[in-house]
DRENVEXSE-291700 format. One record per atom (N, C-alpha, C, O): z, x, y. Coordinates in steps of 0.02 Angstrom, whole numbers, plus 50000, padded with zeros to 5 digits. Last residue first. Example, Ala and Ser with C-alpha at 12.3 -4.5 7.8 and 13.67 -1.06 7.14 Angstrom:
BEGIN
503545064249888;503575068449947;503945064550002;504025067050057;503905066049716;503905061549775;503905066049835;504235071249834;
***
This chain:
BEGIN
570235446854752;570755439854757;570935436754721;571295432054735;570125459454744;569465455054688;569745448554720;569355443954708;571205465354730;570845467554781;570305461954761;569965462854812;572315461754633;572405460354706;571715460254744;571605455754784;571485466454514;571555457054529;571635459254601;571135459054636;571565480854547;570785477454542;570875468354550;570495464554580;572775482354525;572685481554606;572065480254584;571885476254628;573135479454411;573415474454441;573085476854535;573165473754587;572375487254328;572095479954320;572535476754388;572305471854415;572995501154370;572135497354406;572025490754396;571675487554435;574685501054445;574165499654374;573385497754399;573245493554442;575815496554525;575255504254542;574945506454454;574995511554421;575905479154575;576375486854527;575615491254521;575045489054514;576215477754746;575745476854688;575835483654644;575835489654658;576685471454893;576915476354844;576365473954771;576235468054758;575595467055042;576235464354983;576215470354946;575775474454959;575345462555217;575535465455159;575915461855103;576295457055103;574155462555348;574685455455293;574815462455239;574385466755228;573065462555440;573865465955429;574465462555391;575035460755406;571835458155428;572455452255447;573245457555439;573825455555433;571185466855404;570645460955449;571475457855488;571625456355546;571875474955299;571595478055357;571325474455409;571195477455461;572995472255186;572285468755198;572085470355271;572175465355307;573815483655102;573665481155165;573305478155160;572995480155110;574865485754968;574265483554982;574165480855052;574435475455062;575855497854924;576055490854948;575285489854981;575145494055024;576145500054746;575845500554792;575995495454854;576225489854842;577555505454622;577115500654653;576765502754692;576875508854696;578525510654569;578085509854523;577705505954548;577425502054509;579755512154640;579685509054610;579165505254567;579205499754539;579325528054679;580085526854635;580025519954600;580175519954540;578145526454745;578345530754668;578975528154643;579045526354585;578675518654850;578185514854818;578275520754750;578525518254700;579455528854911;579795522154898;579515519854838;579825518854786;578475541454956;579145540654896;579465533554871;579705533054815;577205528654937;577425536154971;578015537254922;578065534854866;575365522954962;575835529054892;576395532354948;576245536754989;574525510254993;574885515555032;575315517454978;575645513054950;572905506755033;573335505854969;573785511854981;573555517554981;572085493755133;572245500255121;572965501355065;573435497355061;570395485655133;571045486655086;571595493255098;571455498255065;569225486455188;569505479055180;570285480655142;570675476055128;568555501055270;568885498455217;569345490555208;569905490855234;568065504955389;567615498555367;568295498055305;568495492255304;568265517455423;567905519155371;567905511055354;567715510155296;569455516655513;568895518055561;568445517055489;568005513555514;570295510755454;570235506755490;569195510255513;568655507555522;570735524055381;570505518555337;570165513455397;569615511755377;571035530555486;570505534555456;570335526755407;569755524755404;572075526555516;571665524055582;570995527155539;570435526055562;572895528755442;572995521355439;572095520855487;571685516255488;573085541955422;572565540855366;572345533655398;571765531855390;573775543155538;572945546355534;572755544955504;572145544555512;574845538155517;574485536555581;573685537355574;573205533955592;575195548255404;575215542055421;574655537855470;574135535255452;574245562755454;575075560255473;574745553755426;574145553755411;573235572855362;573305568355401;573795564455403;573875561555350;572465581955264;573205580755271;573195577755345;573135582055388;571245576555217;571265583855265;572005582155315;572055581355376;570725568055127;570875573555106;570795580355168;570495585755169;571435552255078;571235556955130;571145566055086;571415568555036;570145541654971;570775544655006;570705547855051;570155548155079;569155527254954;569285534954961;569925537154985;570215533355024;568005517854827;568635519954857;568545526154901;568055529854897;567255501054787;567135509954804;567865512154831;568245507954854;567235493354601;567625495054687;567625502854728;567875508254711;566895497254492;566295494054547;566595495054621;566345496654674;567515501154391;567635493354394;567155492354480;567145487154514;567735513354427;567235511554367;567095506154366;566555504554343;568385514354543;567795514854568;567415512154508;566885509254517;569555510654476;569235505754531;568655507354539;568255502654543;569825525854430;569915517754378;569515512454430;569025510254401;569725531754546;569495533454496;569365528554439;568835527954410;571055526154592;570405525454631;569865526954575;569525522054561;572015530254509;571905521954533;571315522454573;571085516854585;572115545454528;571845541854471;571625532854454;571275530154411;572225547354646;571685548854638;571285546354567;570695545554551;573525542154679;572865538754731;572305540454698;571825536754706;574165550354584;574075545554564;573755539154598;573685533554574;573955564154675;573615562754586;573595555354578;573035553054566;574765560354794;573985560954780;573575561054726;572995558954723;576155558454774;575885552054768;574945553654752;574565550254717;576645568954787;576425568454729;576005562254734;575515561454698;576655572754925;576185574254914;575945573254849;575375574854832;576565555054997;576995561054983;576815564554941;576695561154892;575815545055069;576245547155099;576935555455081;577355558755113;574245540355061;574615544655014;575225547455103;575105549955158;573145528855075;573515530755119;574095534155085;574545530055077;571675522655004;572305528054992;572475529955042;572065533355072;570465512255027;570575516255071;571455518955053;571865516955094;569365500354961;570005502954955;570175508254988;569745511754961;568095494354984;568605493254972;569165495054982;569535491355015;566665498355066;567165500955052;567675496255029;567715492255076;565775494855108;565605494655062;566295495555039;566455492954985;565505482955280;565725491455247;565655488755168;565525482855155;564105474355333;564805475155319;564785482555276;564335486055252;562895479655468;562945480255392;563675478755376;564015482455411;562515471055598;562695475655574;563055474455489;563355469655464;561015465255699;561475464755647;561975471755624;561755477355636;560305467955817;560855464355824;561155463855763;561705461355770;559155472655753;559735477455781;560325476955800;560765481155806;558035469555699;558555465055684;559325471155685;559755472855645;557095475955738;556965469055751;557435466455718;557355460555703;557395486755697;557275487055775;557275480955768;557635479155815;557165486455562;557875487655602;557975486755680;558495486155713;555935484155545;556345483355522;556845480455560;556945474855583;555485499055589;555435493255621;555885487455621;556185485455671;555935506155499;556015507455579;556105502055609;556565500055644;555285502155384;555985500755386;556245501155451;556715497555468;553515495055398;554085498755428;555045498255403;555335492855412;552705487855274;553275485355334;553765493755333;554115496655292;551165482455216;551695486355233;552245484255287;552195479955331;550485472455075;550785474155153;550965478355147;551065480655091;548795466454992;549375468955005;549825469655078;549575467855131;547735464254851;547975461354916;548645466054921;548945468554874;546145463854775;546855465954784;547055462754846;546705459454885;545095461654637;545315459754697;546155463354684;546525464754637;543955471654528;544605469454514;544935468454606;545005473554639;542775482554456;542725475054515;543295470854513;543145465254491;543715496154403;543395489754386;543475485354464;543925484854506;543545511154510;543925507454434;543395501554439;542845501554467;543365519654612;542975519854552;543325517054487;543375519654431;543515515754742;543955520354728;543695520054633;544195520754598;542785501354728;542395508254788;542865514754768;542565519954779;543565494054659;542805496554640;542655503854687;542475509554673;544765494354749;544685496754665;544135499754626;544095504454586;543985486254861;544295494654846;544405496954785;544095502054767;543535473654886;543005478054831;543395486954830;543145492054806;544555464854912;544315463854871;543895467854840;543795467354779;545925466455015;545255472155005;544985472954931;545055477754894;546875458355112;546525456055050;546205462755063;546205464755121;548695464755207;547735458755198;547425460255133;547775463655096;549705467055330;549265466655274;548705463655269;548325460955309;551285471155427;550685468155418;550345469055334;550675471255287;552715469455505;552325470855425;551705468255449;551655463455488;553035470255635;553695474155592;553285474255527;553435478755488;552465470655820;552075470155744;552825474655686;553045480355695;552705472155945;552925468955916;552885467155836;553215463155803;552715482456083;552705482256000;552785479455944;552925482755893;553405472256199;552645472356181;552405476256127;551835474456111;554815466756104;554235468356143;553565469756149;553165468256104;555475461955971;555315468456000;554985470656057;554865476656062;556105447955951;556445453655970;556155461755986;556495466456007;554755443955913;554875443556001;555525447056033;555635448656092;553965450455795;554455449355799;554515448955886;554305453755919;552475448255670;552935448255751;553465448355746;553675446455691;551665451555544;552245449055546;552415451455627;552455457555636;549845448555521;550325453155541;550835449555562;550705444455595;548365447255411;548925444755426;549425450655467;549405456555449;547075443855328;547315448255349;547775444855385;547645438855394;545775437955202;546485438255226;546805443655272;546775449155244;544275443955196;544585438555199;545165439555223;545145442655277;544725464255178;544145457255185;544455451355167;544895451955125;544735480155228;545045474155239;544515468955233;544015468655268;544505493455252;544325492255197;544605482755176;544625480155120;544635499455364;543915496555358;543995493055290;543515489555273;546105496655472;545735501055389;545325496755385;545445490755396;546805488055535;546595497355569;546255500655520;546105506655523;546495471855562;546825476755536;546375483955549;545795484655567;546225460555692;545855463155650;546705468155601;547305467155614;546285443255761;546605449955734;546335453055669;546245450355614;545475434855815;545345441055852;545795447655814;545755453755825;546025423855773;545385425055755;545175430455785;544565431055782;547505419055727;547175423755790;546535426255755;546555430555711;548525404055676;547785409755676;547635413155742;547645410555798;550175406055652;549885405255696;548985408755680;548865414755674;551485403355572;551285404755557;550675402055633;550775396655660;553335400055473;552765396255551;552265403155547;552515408255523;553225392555311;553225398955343;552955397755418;552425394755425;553415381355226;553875383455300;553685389455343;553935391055397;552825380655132;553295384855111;553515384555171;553985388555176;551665372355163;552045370955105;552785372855099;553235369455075;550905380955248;551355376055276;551725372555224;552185369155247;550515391555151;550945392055204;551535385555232;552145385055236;549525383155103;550255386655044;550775388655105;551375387255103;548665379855203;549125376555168;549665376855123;550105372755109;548185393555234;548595390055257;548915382555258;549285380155301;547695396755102;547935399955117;548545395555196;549165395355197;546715385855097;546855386755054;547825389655081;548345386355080;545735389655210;546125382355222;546655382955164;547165380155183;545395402155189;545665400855227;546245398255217;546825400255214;544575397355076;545045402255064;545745402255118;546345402355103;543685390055141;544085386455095;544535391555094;545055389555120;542875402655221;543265395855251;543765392755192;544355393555207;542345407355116;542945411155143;543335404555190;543915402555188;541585397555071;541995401955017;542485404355058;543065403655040;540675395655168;540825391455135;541415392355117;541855388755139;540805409955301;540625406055244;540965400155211;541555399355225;541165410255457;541445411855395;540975406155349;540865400155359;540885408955595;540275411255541;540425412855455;540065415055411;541695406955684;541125402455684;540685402055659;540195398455667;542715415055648;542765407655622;542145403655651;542105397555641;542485425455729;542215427755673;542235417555636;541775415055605;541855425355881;542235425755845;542195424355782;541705420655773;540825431156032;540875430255972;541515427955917;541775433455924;541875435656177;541445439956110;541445435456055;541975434956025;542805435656278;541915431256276;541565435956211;541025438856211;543725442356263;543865437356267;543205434356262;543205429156229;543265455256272;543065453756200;543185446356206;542875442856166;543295457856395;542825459056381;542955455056319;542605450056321;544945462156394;544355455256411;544035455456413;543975451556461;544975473656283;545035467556293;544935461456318;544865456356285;544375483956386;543925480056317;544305472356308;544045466856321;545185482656463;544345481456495;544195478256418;544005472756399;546335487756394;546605482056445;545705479356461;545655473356471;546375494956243;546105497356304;546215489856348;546095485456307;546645494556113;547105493256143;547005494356229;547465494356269;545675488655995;545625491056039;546275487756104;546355482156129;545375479655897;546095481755894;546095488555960;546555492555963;544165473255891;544825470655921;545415471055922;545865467055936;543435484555840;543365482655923;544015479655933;544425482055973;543285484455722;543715485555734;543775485555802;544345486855820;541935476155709;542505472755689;543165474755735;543505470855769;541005486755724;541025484755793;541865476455757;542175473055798;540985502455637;541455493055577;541455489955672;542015491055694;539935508555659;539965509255581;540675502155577;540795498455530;539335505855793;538785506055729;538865505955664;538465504655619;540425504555864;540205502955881;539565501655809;539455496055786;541515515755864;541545512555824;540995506055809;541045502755758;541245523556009;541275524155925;541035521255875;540525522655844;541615510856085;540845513756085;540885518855997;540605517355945;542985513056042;542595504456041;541775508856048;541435509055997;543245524456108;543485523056041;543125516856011;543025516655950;542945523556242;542755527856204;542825525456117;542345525256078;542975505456297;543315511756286;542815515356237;542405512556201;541575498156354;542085498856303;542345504156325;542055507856365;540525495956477;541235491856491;541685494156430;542265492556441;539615500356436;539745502056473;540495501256509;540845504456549;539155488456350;539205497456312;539815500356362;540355502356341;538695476956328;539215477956393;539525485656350;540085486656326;537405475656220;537505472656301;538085474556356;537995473856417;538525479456116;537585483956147;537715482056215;538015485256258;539025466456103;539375475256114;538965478056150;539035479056210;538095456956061;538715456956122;539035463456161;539205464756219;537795464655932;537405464355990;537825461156046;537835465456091;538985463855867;538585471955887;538195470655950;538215473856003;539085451755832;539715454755894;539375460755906;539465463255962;537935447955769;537995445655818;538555448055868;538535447055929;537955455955654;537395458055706;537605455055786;537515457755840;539215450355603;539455459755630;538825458055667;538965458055727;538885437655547;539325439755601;539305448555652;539355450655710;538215438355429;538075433755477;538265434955559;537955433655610;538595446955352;538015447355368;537695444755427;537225446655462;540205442855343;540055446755389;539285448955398;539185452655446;539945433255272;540125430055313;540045436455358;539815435255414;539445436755149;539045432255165;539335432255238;538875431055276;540455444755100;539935449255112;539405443555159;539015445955200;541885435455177;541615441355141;541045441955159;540885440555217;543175436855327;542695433655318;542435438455235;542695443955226;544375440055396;543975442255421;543065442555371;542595446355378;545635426155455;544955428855399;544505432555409;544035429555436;547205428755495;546445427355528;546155430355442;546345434055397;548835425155600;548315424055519;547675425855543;547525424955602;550475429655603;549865428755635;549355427555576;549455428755516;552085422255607;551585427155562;550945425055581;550815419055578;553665426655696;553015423255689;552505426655645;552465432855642;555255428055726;554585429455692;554095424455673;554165419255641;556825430455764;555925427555804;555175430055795;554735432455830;557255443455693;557465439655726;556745435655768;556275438555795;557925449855514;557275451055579;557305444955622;557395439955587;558755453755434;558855449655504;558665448255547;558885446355601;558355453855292;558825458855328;558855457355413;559055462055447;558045442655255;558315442255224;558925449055267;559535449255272;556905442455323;557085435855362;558115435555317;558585431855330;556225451755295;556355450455336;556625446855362;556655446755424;555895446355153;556135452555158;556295453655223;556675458355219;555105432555178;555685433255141;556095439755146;556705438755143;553945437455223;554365435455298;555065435455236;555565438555254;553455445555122;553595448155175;554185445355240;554575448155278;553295433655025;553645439455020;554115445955066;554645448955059;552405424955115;552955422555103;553515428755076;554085428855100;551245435955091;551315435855150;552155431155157;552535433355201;551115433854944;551265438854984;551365438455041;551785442755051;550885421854928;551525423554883;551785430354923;552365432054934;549795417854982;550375415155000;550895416354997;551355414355032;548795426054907;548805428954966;549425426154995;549725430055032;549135420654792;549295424654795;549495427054864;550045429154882;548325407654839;548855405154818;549365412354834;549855411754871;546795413354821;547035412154885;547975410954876;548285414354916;546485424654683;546985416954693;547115417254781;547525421254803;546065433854647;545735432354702;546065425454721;545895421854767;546665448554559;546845439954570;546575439754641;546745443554686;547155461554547;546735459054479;546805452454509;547155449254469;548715467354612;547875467754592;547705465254548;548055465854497;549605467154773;549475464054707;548835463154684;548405459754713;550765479954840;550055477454804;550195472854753;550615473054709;551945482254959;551785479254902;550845480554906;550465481454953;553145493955031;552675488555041;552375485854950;552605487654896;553915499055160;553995493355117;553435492355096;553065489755136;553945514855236;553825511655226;553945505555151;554055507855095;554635526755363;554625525755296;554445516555284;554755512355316;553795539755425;554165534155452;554225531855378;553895534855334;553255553655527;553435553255469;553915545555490;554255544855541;553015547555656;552435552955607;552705553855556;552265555955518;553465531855720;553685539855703;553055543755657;552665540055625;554055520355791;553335521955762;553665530255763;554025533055804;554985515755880;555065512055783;554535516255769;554495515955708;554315518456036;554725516355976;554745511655924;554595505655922;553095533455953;553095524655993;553975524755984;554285528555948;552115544655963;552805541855955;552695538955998;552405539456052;550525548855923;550995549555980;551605544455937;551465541155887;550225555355766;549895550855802;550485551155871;550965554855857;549995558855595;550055564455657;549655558455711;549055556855707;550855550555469;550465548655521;550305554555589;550645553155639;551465545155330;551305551055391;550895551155420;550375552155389;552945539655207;552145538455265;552035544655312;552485548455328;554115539155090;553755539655180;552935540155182;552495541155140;554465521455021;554305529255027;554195529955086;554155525755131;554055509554896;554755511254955;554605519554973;554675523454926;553165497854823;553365505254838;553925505254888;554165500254913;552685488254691;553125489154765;553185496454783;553245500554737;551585476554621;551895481054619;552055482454700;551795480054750;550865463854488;551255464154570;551615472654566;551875474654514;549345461054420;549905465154431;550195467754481;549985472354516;548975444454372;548905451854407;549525455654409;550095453554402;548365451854207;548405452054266;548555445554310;548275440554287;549155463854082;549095454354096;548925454854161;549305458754190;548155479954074;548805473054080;548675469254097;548155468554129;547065485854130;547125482854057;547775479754048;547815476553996;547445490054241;547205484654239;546925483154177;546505478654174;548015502254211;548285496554224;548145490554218;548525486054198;547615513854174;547205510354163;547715503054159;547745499354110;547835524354267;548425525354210;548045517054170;548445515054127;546845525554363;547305530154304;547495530754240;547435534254190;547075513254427;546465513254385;546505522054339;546175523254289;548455514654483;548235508354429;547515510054405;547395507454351;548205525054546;548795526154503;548665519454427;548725519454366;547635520354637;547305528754645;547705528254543;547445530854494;548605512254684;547775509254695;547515513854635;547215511254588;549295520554748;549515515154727;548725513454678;548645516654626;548755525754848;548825529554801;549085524154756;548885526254701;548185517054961;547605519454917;547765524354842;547355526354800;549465509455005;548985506954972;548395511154913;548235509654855;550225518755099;550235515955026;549435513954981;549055516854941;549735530455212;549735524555180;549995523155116;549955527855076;549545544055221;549865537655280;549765532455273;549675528655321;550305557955133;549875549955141;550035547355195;550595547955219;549465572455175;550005566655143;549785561255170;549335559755210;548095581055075;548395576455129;549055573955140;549255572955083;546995592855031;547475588455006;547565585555073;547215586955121;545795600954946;545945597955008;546575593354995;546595590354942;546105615754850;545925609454860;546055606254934;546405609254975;546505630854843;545795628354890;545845619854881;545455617454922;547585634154805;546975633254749;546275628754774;545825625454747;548545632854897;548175637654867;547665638254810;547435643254781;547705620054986;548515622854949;548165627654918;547555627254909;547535613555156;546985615155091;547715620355056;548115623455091;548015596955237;548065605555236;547465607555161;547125603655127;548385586655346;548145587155316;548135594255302;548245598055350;549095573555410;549205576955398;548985580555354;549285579455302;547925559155484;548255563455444;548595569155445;548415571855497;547095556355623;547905554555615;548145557455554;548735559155563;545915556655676;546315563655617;546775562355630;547095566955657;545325546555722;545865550055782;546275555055720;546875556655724;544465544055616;544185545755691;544685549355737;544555553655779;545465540055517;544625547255489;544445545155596;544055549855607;546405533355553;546455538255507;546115546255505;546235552255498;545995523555627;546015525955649;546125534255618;545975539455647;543985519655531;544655521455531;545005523355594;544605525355636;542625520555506;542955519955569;543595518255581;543775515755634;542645526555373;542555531955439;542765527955498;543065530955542;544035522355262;543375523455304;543295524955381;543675524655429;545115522155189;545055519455248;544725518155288;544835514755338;544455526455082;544955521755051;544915516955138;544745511155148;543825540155111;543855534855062;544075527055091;543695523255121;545295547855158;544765544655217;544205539355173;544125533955201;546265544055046;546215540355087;545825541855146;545915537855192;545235554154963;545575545354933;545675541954990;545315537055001;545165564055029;544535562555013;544885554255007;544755549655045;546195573855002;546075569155078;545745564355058;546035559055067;547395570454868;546785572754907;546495569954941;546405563854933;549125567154912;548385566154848;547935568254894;548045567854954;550775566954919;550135569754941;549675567854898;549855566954840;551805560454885;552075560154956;551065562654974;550755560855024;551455552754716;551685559354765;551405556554850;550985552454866;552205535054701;551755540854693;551795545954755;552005545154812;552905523554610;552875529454639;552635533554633;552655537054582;553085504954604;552735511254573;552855516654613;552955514654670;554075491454524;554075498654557;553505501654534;553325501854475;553575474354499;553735480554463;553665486654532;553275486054578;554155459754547;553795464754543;554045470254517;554655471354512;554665445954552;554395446854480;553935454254505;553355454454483;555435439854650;554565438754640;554435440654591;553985437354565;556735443454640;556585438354617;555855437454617;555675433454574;556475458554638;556555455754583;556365449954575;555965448454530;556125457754791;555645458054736;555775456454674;555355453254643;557325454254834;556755452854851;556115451154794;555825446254770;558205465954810;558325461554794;557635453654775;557555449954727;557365476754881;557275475254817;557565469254766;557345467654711;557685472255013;556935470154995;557185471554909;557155466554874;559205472755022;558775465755027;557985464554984;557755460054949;559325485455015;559645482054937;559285474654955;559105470954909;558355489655115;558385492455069;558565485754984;558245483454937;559435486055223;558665483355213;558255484955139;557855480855117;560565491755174;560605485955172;559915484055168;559725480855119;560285507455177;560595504055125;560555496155118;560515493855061;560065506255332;559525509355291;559655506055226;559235501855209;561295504755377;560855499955375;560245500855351;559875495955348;562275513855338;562275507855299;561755503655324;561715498355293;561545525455418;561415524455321;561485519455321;560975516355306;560545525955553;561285524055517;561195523755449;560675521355428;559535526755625;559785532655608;560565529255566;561075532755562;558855514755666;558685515755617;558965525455588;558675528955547;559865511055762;559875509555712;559715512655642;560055513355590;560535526255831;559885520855829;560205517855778;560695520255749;561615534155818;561645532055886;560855525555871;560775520855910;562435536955653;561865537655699;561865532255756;562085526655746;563585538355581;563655536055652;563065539555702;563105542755755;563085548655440;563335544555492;563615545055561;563805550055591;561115549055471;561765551355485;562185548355491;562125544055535;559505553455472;559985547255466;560505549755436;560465552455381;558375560255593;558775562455544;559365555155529;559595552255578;556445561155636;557235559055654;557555560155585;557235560755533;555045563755690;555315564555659;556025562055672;556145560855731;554145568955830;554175564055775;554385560255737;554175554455731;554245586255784;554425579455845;553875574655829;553285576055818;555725590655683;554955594255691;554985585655752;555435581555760;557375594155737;556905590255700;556185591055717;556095592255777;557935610655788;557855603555783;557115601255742;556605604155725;558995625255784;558405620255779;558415614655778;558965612155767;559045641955858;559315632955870;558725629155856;558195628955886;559985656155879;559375652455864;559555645155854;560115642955843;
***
């Protein structure tokens, strides 16, 4: 009998053949973004992998791709409830602050997740049905300024693990004043060339005709090239927001481009929306996106309290900065030449590892030759060789593995933690 990964899906291993199948680079994007966040000043939140459907078709609304193409994973558990896993952050996150009554803290309140996602949708590459995601909320603050902090957060977390030729797209998709003005007028453009949308665009057509411009159909698309656009109707308020917003930008360096045609895939998106490029990827090019959803807190039944937020693929991630590779972690690498020498590889490693330095020996009796090429192959910057000579005189003789330079160093942890530390 013979199994494999459900399809979709992938396993991270070492000396995975993808990127995004390798630990140390999982480890590295990883120690960047939280690095990341500390300095922003955010707090961790975590929540179950499942919550009931209801939150996020809710949360994403019907013209969702979510709630129209049943991209969920969804089941009923023995106690008859409806449940789901998530394919999103956002709405449990969200689900967790009006709970646990969060927003009775100083606001606003920045928070991060790191987790998987699920999505029952075709495989892309970087795009998987189970994929694991970066991302942030920040709630209680309509500060355009914020919207800066986040979207600067993002290219910072990317720019930190090596994402390569990035550009950050911008658009406003306007508030309650601005889409009164707007949605009759792209509906009726729509009405008029019915005939010309994709299935999915006729859909969507009566409950968000917004999401039209994420229609990936080649007709709709030019078609929409003569559609209306939303910056010719943004309000007073949302216009400044805008201008607001892309001036904190240009403040901070971030390059940054408006596409008044880019929408986001959840109904629940207003004013700000944004998606991170990368030209290292191709015509998939999107590694984070996000945006403002000023009345969800309310509509998910807490207080009239603004939010904003992103996600970012780790898949992705990695795809867009594949040209990098992670340095080893490893320090020290025991090359035991006789068999007593192994207690005392095991007790100098043991002392190093407390002092932060990772170590390893061999442990599947391997010549010389074997441990030398076993340290070489494991990234180690150090190899620390025990045989009869080095016992008799109470020493180690320390390799530096980049430059094949040796010296003798007496076989105490303070004195090989100085050697190895420089």
């Amino acid at each position: 009998m013979s199994y494999r990964a459900p399809k979709g899906t992938y396993d991270v291993y070492p000396g995975g053949r993808e990127p995004h199948e390798r630990p140390e680079l999982w480890a590295f994007v990883e120690e960047r973004a939280r690095d990341q966040f500390r300095r922003y000043n955010y707090s961790e939140v975590r929540t179950p992998i499942f919550e009931e459907t209801q939150l996020f078709a809710r949360s994403a609304g019907e013209a969702s791709d979510i709630v129209v193409k049943k991209e969920m994973f969804s089941f009923t558990d023995q106690g008859g409830r409806d449940l789901a896993l998530r394919p999103e952050g956002t709405p449990g996150a969200i689900r967790a602050y009006i709970e646990h009554g969060l927003y009775k803290q100083a606001q606003p309140l920045k928070l991060f997740y790191v987790g998987p996602m699920f999505r029952q949708e075709r495989q892309q590459k970087g795009r998987y049905r189970q994929h694991t995601q970066i991302g942030v909320e920040v709630l209680g603050s309509t500060d355009p300024l914020v919207d800066v902090e986040v979207i600067s957060l993002l290219y910072a977390i990317h720019q930190a693990a090596g994402v390569e030729d990035e550009m950050i797209y911008l658009n406003n998709l306007g508030d309650l004043e601005t889409r009164r003005l707007y949605v009759p007028e792209l509906r009726a453009f729509l009405r008029r060339h019915r005939d010309e949308l994709d299935p999915d665009s006729v859909a969507r057509l009566e409950t968000n005709p917004l999401r039209t411009f994420d229609s990936k159909a080649e007709n709709t698309q030019a078609l929409l090239a003569e559609a209306p656009t939303i910056g010719d109707f943004l309000s007073p308020e949302a216009a400044a927001h805008l201008e607001a917003v892309k001036g904190g930008l240009e403040a901070l360096d971030i390059p940054y481009e408006v596409d008044e045609r880019l929408v986001r895939g959840l109904d629940y998106y207003t004013l700000t929306v944004f998606e991170a490029k990368s030209g290292a990827l191709g015509a998939q090019d999107t590694v984070g996106a996000g945006g403002r959803y000023n009345g969800l807190v309310a509509e998910l039944g807490g207080p009239d309290l603004a939010g904003i937020g992103f996600g970012s693929g780790v898949e992705r991630i990695l795809l867009a900065a594949a040209s990098h590779e992670a340095s080893s972690s490893l320090g020290v690498f025991f090359v035991t030449l006789a068999p007593e020498a192994r207690t005392l590889a095991m007790r100098l490693a043991s002392a190093l590892r407390a002092e932060g330095v990772a170590c390893d020996l061999d442990y599947a009796g391997r010549s010389a030759k074997g441990q030398f090429r076993q340290a070489d192959r494991s990234g180690a910057a150090y190899a620390a060789v025990i045989g009869e000579d080095e016992l008799a005189r109470g020493v180690c003789t320390l390799r530096e593995m980049s430059s094949g330079e040796e010296k003798a160093v007496p076989a105490a942890a303070k004195d090989l933690l100085r050697a190895v530390a420089g």
